[in-house]
N, C-alpha and C positions, 0 to 999 in steps of 0.2 A: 045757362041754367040747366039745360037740359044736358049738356055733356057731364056737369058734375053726378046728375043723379045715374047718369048711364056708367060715371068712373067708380061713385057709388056701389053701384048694384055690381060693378064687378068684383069692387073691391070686398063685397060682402062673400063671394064665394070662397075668398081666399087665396084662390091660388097665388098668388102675386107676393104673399108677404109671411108664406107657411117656412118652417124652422126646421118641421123633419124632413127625408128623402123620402117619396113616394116610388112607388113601383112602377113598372114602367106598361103602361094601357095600353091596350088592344085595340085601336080605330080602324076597324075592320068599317067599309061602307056599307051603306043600303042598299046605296043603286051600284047597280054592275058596271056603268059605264065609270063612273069616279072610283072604282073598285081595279077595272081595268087601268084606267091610267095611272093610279099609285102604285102599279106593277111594274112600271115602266121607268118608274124613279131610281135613278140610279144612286142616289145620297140616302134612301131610306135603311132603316134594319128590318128588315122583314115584315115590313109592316107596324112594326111596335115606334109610339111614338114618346119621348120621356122629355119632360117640361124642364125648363134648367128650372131645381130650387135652393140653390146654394150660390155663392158668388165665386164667378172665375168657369163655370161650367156650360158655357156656352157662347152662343155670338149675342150683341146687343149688352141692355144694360144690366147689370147680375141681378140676381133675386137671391134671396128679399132685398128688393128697392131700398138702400138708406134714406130716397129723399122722395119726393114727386116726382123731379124734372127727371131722376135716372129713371122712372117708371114707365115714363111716360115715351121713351129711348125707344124702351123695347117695343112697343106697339108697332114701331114705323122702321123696326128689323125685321127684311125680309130673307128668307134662306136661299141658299142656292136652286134648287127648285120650284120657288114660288118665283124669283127673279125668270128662269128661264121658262116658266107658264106666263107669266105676264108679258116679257121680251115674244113668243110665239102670237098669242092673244092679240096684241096691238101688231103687230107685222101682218096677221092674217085679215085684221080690221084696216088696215091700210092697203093691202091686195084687193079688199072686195073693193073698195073703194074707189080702186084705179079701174078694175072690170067696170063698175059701172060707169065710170068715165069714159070710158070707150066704148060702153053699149049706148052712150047716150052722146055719140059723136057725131053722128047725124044732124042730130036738134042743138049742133054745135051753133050751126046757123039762126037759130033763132032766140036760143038764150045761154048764149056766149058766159056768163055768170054762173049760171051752174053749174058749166065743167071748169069753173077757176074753183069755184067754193069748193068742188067734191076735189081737186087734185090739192089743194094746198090744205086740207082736212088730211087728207092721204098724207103730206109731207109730215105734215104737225105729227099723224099717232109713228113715224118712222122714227123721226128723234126721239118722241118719244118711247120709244121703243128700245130703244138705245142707252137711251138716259137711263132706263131704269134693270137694264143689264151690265151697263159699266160703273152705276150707283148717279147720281145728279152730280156731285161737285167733280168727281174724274170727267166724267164727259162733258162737263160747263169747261174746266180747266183744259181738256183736248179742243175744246172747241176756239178759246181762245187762245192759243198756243199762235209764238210767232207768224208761222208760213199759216197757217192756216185762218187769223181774226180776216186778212179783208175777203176772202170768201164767206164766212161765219156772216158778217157785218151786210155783207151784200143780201146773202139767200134770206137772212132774218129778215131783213126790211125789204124782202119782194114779197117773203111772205104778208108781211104786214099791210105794205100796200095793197096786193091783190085782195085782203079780206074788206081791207077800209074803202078801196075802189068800191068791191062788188057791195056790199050792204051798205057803207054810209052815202059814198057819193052817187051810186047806181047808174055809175060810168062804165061804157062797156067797150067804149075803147079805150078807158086808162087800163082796165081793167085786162084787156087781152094783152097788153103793154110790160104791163107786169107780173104776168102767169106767166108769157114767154121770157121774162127775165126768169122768175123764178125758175123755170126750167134750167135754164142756162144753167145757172150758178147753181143748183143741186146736181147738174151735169161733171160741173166744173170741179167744184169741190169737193167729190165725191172720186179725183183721180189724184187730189192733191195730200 
């Protein structure tokens, strides 16, 4: 209910189903620091940012939409720059992640779980990471690629154990059993 009135209220502005060519807008930013990094983009025009409104003039699905489902394409088209902010964003989320795993490597000893939970969180946003610079189905289809499904197959199910170990079964020596697997096999697979 509520995504229709939010498809709604977009579709009320227009832009999505307009007929003429508009001009091409100036989203100059507020803040300095998003002002700074859109400097750095290398795929921008100088800043000017121009909306496809015709069909064939951009990536994703054309506009104006013939249908919903092509509509609704473009929402979940990402550009080359949003891919490689999101691709940095989760990489640098999965670095803090591994620091804190080793600033909290002391207190290894005493709750062995938390450095399974914080390192296979770390593994998760890397693929993820990944997945969403090489697009989901290329990197699903590399991933299950001949030489590489029984590494793929191994490191997915250590991950899985190690989450299911540490929160459901709140075993903490399954649980080191298979962080150390998972190691392995992100080790492993990672030269294959």
């Amino acid at each position: 209910m509520a995504s229709n009135t939010f498809r709604d209220s977009m579709n009320s502005l227009g832009w999505s189903r307009r007929a003429e060519a508009d001009l091409p807008v100036r989203t100059g930013s507020s803040t300095p620091i998003l002002a700074k990094l859109q400097s750095y983009n290398p795929f921008g025009d100088s800043g000017y940012l121009r909306l496809p409104t015709t069909e064939g003039e951009g990536p994703g699905a054309p506009l104006p939409a013939r249908n919903r489902e092509e509509e609704e394409q473009a929402w979940f088209a990402l550009s080359r720059w949003d891919r490689i902010l999101v691709f940095g964003g989760l990489n640098v989320a999965a670095a803090v992640l591994i620091i804190i795993c080793f600033s909290l490597f002391p207190v290894l000893t005493l709750r062995p779980t938390k450095f399974a939970i914080l390192w296979t969180m770390a593994s998760v946003f890397f693929l993820a990471s990944w997945a969403v610079m090489l697009g989901p189905m290329a990197y699903f289809r590399h991933l299950i690629s001949g030489p590489r499904l029984p590494f793929t197959a191994a490191y997915f199910g250590s991950i899985i154990c190690t989450l299911y170990f540490a929160l459901g079964l709140r075993s903490t020596l399954l649980t080191l059993v298979s962080a150390v697997a998972q190691a392995t096999m992100g080790f492993e697979a990672g030269y294959q």
